[in-house]
Structures are given as C-alpha cells and as structure tokens.
KEKE-3310 file (N, C-alpha, C; in steps of 0.2 Angstrom, whole numbers, plus 5000, padded with zeros to 4 digits):
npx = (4910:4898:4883:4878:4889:4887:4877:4882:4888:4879:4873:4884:4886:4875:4879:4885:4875:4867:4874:4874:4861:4858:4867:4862:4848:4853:4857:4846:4840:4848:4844:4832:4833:4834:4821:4805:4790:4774:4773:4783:4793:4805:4802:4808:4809:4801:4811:4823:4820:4818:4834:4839:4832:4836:4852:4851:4849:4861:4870:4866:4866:4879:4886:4883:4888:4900:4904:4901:4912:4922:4920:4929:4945:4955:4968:4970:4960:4950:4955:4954:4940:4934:4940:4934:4922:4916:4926:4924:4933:4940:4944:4956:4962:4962:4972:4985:4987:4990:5001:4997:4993:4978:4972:4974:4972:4955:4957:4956:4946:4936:4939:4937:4925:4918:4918:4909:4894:4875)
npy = (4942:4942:4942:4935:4928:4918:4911:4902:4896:4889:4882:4875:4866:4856:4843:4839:4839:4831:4819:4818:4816:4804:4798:4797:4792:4779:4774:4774:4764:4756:4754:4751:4737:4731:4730:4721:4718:4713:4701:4694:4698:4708:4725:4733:4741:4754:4762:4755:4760:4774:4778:4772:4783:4794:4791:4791:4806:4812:4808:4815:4826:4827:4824:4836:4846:4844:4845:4858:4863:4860:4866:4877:4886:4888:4877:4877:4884:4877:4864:4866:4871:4858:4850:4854:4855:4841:4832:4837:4845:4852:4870:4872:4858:4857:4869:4865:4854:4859:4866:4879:4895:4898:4908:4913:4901:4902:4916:4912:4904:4912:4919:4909:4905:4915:4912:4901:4898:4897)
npz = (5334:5320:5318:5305:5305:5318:5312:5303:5310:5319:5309:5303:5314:5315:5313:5323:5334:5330:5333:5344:5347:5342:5349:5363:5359:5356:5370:5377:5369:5374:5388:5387:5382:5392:5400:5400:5388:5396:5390:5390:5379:5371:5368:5354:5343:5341:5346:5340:5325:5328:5328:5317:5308:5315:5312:5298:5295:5301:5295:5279:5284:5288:5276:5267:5276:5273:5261:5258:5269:5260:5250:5249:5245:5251:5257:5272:5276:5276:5283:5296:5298:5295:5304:5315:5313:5308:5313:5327:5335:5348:5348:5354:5354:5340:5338:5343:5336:5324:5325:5329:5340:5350:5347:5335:5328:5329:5324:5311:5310:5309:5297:5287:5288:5282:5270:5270:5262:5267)
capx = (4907:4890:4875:4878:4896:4883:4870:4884:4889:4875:4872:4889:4885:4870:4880:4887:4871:4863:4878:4874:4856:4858:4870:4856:4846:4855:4857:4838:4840:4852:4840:4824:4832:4833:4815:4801:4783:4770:4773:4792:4796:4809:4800:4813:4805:4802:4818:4827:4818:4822:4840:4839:4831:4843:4858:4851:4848:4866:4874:4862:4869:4888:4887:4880:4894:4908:4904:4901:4920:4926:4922:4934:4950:4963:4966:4972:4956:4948:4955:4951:4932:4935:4941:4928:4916:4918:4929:4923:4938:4939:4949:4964:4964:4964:4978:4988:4988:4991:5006:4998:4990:4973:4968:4977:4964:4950:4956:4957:4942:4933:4939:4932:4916:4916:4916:4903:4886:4871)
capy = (4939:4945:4939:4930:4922:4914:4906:4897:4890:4884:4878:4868:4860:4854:4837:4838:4839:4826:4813:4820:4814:4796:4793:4798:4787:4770:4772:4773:4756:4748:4754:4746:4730:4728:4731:4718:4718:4709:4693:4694:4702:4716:4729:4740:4743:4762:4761:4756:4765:4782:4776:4773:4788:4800:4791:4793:4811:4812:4805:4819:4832:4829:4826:4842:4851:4842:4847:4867:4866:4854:4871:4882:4880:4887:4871:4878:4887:4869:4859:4871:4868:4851:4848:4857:4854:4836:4828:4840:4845:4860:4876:4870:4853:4861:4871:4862:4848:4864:4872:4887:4900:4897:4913:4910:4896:4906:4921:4908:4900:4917:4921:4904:4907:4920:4906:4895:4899:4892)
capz = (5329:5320:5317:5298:5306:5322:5309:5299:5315:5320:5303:5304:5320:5316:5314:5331:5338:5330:5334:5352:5350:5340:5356:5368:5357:5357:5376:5379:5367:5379:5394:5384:5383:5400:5400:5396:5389:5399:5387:5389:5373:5372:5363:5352:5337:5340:5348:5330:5320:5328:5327:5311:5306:5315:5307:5291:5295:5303:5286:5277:5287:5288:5268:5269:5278:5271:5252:5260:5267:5252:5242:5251:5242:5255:5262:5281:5282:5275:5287:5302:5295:5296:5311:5318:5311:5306:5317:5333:5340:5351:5346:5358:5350:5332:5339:5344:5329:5318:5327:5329:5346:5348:5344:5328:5327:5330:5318:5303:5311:5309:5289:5285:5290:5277:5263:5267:5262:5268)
cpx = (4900:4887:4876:4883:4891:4879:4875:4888:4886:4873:4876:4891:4880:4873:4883:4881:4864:4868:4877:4868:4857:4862:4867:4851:4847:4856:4849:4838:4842:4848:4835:4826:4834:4826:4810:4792:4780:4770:4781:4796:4799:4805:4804:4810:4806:4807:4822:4827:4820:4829:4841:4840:4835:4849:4857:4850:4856:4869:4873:4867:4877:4888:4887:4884:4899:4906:4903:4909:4923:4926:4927:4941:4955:4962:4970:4963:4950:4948:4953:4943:4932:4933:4936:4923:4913:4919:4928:4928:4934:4945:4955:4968:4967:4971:4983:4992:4991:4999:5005:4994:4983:4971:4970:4971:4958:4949:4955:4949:4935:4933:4936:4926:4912:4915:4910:4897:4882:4864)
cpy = (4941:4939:4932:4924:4916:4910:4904:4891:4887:4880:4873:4865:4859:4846:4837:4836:4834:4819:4813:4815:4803:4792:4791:4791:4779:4770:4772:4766:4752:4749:4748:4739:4726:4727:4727:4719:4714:4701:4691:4694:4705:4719:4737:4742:4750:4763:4762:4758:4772:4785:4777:4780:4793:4797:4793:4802:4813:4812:4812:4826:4832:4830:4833:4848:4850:4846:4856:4867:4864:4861:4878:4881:4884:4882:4874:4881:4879:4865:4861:4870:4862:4848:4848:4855:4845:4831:4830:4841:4852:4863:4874:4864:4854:4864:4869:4856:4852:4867:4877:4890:4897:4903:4915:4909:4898:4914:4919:4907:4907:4918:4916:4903:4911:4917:4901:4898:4893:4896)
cpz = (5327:5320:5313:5301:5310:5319:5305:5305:5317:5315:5303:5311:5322:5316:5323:5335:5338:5331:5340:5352:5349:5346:5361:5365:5358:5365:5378:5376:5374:5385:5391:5383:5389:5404:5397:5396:5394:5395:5387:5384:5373:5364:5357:5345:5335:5342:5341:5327:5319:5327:5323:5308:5308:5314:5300:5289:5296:5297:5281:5277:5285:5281:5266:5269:5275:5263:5254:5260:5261:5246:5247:5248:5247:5260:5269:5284:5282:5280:5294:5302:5296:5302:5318:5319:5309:5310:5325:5337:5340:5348:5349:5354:5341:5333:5339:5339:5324:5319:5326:5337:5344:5347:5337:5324:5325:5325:5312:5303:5306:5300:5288:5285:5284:5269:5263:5266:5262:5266)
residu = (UNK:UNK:UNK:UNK:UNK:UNK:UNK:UNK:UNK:UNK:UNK:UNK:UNK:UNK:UNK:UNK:UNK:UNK:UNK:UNK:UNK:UNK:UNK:UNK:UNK:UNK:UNK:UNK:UNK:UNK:UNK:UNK:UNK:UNK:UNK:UNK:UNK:UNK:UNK:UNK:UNK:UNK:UNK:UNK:UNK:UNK:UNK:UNK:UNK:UNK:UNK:UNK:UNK:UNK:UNK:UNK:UNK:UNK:UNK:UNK:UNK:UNK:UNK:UNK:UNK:UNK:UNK:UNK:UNK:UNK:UNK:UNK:UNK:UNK:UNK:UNK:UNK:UNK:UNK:UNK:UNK:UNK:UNK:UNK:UNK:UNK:UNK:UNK:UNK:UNK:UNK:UNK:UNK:UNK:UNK:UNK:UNK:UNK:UNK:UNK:UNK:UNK:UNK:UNK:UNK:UNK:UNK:UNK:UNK:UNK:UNK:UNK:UNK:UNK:UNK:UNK:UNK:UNK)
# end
C-alpha cells in the first residue's frame, strides 16, 4: 500500500475513532455520577458538553465519509467502503457477508481507495 492509499484510510477512520472516544466519554459520565461534589450535587456539565460536542463532531464526520463513498459508483467497491468504513467491520467480516476470499476483500478494498479523494 503507498503513501496516498494510507492517508485515505486514516482519513476514513477518522469516524471509528471518534465513536471509540464518545464511548470512552460517556463511560467517564457513568463514573462521575458515582461521584459527588462537596454539596451533594452530581457535577456532569463538562461531562455533557464533551459528549455532546464529540457526537456532533462524529455526525460531521461520518456525513463526511459517507457522501466520499456515495460518489463511487461501482456499487461492490461502494459497499466494501461502507462496511468498512461505516459500519466497522473487519475485512473477514466483509468477506464473509460478500461471499468472497479475503484477500478478494482487500484487492477491492485497495481499488477503491483510488476513487475517494480527500
């Protein structure tokens, strides 16, 4: 894989990796409301807000990705994009749903790469 293939996949798993954090997120919530201030208030405010903020950044993103593969028009390497990218499967999992090898997967995986720009 070169250089250009590696920076469109970090580019379309920049949603994965903020659905990783907004997780991380709301679990530090469910910690902090086990936690009280000195007056017996649950303080989540900053808690929320960041929540917030990185869903609305998550939304941002996926929109993002999805309208990049939406412009590809072979729909196999389309769904492969997708699935990937989208719904986060792993290459086996794609494979398998698709009836094809995974390295099948992974050569499709590869052309399609070559249509998205970012």
């Amino acid at each position: 894989m070169d250089l250009e293939q590696m920076e469109k996949i970090n580019w379309l798993n920049r949603a994965f990796h903020i659905k990783h954090a907004v997780e991380a997120l709301e679990l530090v919530r469910e910690e902090k409301e086990n936690i009280y201030d000195n007056s017996g208030k649950m303080n989540l405010n900053e808690a929320d807000k960041k929540i917030n903020h990185a869903k609305q950044n998550l939304v941002k993103v996926y929109l993002e990705i999805e309208q990049k593969i939406n412009g590809i028009e072979d729909i196999e390497l389309r769904t492969i994009l997708t699935m990937r990218y989208l719904a986060f499967k792993h290459m086996r999992e794609i494979a398998d749903s698709m009836n094809y090898d995974v390295r099948t997967i992974q050569r499709k995986h590869k052309r399609a790469l070559d249509f998205i720009e970012i």
